[in-house]
C-alpha positions as CSV (number, residue, x, y, z in Angstrom):
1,X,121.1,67.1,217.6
2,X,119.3,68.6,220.2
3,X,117.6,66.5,222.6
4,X,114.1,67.8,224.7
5,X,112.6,67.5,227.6
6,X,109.0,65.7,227.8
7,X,107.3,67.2,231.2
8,X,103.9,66.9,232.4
9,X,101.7,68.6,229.6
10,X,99.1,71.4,230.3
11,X,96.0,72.3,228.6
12,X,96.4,69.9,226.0
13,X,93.5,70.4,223.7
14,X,94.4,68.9,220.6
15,X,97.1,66.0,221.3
16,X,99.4,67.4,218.4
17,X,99.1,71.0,220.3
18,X,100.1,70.1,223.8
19,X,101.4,72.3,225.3
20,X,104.6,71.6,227.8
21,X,105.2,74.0,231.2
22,X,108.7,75.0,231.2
23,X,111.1,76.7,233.3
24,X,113.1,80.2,233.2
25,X,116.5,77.8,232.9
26,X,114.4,76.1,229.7
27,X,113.8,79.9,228.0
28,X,117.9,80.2,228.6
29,X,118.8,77.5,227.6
30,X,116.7,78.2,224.0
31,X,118.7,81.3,224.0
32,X,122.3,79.5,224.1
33,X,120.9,77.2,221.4
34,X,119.8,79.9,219.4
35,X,123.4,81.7,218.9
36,X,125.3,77.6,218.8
37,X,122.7,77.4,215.4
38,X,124.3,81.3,214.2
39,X,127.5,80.2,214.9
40,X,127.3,76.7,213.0
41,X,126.6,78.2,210.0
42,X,126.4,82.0,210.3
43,X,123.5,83.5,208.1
44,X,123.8,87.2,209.0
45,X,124.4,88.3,205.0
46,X,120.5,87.0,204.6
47,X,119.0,89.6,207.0
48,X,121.4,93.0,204.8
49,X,118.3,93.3,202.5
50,X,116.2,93.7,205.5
51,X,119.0,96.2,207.3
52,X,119.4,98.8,204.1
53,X,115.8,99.9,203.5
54,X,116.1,100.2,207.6
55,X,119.0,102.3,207.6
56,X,117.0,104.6,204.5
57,X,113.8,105.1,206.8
58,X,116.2,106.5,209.5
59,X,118.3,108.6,207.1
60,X,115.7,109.5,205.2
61,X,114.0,110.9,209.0
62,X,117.3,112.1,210.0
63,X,117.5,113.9,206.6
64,X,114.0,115.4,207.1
65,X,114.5,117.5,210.1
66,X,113.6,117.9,213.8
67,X,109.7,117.5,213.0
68,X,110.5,113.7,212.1
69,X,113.3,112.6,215.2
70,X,110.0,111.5,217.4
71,X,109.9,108.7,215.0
72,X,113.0,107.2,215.2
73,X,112.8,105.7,219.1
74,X,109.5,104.3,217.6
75,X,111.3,102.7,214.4
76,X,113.8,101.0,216.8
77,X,111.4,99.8,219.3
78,X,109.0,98.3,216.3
79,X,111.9,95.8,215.3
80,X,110.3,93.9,218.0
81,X,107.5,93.7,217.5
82,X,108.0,92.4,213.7
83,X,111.1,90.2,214.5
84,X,109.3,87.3,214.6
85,X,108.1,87.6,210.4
86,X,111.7,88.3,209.6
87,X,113.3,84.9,211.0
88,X,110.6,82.9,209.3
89,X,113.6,81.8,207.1
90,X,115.5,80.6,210.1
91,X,113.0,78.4,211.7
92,X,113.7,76.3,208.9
93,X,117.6,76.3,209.1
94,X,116.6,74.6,212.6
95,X,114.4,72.3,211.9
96,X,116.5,71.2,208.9
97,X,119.5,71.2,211.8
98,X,117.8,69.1,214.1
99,X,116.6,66.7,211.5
100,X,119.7,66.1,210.3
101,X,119.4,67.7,207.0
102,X,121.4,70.0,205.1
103,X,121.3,73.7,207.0
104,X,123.3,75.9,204.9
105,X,121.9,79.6,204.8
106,X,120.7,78.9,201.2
107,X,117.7,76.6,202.3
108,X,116.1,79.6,204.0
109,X,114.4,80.7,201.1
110,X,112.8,76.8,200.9
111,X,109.8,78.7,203.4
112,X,108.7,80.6,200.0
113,X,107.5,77.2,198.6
114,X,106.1,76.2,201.8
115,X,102.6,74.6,201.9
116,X,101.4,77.0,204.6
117,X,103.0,80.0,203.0
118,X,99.1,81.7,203.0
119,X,99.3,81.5,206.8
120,X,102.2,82.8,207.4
121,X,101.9,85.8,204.7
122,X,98.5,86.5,206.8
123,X,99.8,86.5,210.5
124,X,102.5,88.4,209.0
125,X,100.4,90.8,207.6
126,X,99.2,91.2,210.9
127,X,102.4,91.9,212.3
128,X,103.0,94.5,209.5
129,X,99.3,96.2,211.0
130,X,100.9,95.7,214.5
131,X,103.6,97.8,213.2
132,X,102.0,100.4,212.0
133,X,99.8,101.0,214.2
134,X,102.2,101.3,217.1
135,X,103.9,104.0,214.8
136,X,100.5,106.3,215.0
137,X,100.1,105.6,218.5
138,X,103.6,107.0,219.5
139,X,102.9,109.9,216.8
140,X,99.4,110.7,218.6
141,X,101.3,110.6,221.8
142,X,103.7,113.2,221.4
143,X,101.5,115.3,219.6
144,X,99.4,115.3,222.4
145,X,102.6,116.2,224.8
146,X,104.6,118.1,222.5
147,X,102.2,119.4,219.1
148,X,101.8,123.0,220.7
149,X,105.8,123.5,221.5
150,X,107.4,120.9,219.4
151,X,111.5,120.9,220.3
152,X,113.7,123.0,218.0
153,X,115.9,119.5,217.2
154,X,117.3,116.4,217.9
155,X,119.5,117.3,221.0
156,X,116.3,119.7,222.4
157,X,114.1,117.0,222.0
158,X,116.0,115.0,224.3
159,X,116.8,117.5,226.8
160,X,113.1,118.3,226.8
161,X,111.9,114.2,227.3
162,X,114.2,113.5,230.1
163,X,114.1,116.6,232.3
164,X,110.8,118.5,231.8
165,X,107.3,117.1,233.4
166,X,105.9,116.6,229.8
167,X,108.7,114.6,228.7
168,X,108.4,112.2,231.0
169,X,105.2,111.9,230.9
170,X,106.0,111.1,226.8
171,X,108.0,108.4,228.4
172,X,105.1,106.8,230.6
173,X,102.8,106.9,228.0
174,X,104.4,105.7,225.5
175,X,106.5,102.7,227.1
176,X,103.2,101.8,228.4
177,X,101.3,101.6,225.2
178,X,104.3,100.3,224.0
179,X,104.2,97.1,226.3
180,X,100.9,96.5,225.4
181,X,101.3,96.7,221.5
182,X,104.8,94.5,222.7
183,X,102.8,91.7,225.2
184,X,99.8,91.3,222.0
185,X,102.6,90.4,219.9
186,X,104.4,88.3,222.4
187,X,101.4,86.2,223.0
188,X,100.1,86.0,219.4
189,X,103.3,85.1,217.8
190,X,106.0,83.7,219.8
191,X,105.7,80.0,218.4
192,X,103.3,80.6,215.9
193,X,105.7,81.0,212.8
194,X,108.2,78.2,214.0
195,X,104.1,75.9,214.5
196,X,103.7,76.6,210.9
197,X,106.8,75.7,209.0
198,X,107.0,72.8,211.3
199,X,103.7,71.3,211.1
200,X,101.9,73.6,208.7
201,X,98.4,75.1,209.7
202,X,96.0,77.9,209.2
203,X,97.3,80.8,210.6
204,X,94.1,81.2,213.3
205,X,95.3,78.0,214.5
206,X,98.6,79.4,214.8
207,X,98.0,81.7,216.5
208,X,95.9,80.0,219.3
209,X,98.4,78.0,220.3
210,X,100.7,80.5,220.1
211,X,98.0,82.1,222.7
212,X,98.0,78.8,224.3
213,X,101.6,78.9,225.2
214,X,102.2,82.3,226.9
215,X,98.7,81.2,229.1
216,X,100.3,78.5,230.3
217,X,104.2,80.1,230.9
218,X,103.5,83.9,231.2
219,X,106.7,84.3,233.1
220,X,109.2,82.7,230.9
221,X,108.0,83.9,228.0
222,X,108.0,87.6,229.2
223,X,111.0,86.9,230.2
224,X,112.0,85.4,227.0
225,X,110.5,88.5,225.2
226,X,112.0,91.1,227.5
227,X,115.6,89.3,226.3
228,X,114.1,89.5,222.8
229,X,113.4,93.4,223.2
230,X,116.7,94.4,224.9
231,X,118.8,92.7,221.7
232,X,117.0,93.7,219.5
233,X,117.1,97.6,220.5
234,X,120.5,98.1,221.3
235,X,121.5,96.1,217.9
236,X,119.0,98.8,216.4
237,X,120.9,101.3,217.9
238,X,124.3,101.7,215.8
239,X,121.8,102.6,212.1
240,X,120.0,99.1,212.4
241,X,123.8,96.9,211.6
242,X,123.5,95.2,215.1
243,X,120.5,93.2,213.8
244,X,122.5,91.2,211.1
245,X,124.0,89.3,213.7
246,X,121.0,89.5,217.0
247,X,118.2,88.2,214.0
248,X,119.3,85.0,213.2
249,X,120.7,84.4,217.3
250,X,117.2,85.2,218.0
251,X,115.7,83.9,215.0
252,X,117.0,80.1,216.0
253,X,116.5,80.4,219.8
254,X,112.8,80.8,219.2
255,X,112.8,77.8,217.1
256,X,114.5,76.0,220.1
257,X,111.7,77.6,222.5
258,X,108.9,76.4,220.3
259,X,109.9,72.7,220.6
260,X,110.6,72.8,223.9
261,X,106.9,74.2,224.2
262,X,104.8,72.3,221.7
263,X,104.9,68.4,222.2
């Protein structure tokens, strides 16, 4: 059973809310505790219903032709930004683990019957907005670089973005609006799903401590979320099948973050 640290505390508000300060070795060490939870009792078969309708967005764009490939660098980079609504189940296979209760996969479907289950449908809902919204920004973007002369296909389109003025300015712009859409999420969210199935809530509350936290440890939590961003892209990469096994690694090492966090 995992054992935490209790540091000085840092704009503790609300005594149950304290907020810890932690350290870069603290965001790794999350991280290590994360894939030990995968690896005790592996749950990648829960996240397959996720993967498929994943993998028929991309086909379905790939099917469509060259007027649709601009969206599939956006549909891999969105996986981060709603990651943190799709381990909700997991946050529960750790708490469960570090109570000493039963952890098998099965149990993370327990989170449907949870008592804050409004909360967390309504800061996932505003995850799911998040998501969509980054989607027509990086469609206004290229229009706005590419709408007049729009590459021929896949292979042109790439040519074009990484050798030709316009393309990378596509790439400035839209990394850059990226990050932003990527550091609101980062800051709203990081602990505030593993907050409510732990302790329960409204989903405001939530997410003010979740604000709360990345105040009071920008660094390690951008450096927790860069980690977070990199998996979760390249394991996007091969039609979406990486995720299976990055989700619930990264699912369970934001569990770990969130307690050593929240006192």
């Amino acid at each position: 059973m995992p054992v935490y640290p209790n540091p000085a505390l840092a704009q503790s508000d609300a005594p149950e809310h304290a907020i810890r300060t932690i350290s870069t070795a603290d965001v790794f060490d999350a991280l290590g505790r994360g894939v030990s939870d995968f690896w005790r009792h592996p749950s990648h078969y829960l996240f397959l219903a996720l993967i498929y309708p994943a993998v028929g967005i991309v086909l379905a764009v790939w099917s469509a032709g060259g007027a649709t490939f601009p969206l599939l660098y956006p549909l891999a980079t969105g996986f981060a930004l709603i990651g943190p609504l799709a381990a909700v189940g997991l946050y529960e296979l750790s708490r469960r683990r570090e109570q000493g209760e039963d952890d098998s996969p099965r149990h993370a479907f327990a989170v449907l019957k949870h008592r804050s289950i409004g909360a967390i449908v309504a800061v996932g809902a505003m995850l799911a907005l998040v998501f969509v919204l980054w989607l027509t920004a990086a469609g206004a973007i290229y229009d706005a670089h590419f709408a007049s002369s729009p590459p021929a296909g896949l292979m042109a389109l790439l040519s074009e973005t990484f050798t030709t003025a316009r393309g990378w300015s596509l790439l400035f712009w839209g990394n850059l609006v990226g990050l932003g859409f990527a550091f609101f999420v980062l800051a709203t969210t990081a602990i505030a799903f593993p907050l409510l199935v732990d302790r329960g809530g409204s989903a405001g509350d939530a997410v003010v401590v979740s604000v709360r936290a990345f105040a009071t440890n920008p660094l390690q939590l951008t450096i927790f979320g860069l980690v977070v961003a990199i998996v979760l892209f390249a394991a996007s990469l091969p039609l979406f099948v990486g995720l299976a096994i990055a989700l619930p690694m990264l699912g369970h090492a934001t569990w770990h973050l969130y307690r050593k966090l929240v006192v």
